[in-house]
N, C-alpha and C positions, 0 to 999 in steps of 0.2 A: 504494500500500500504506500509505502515512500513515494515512487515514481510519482502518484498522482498525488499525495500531495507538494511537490516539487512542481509540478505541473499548475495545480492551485495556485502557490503561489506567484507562478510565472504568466500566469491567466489574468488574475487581479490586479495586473501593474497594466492590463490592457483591457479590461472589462468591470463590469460595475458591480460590486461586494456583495449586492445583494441577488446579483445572477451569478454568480461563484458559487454562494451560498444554496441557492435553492439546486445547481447541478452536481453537485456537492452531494444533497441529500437525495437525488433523484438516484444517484448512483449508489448511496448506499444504500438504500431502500433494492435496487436491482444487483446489490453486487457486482458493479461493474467499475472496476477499477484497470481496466487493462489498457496499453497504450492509447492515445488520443479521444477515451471515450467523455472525460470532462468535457473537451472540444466538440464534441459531436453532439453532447446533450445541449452545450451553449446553443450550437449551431440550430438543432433541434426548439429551442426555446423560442428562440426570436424567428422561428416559421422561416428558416434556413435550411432545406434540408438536402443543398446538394453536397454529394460525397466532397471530403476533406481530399486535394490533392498530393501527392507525397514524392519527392526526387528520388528518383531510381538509377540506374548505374547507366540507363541509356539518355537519362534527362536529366543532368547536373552538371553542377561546377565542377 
């Protein structure tokens, strides 16, 4: 559970405390703590719901 709160915190310095907060409890309620699912419930919340893009070894620096 570290990673996501590391993540938590690295969220908050870009989104509003109280949408942290309620993704936060939406994940614990689902147990879902696994890479970028905080982002995906943000994403989720605010009626976002295209998939999160990610750099892969054919599409990066």
């Amino acid at each position: 559970m570290v990673p996501a709160v590391t993540e938590a915190v690295v969220l908050a310095k870009l989104h509003d405390l109280a949408d942290i907060d309620r993704a936060l409890g939406t994940a614990a309620l689902a147990g879902r703590f696994s890479d970028n699912d905080l982002l995906r419930l943000l994403a989720h919340q605010r009626g976002d719901d295209t998939p999160a893009t990610r750099a892969s070894e054919t599409h990066s620096l």
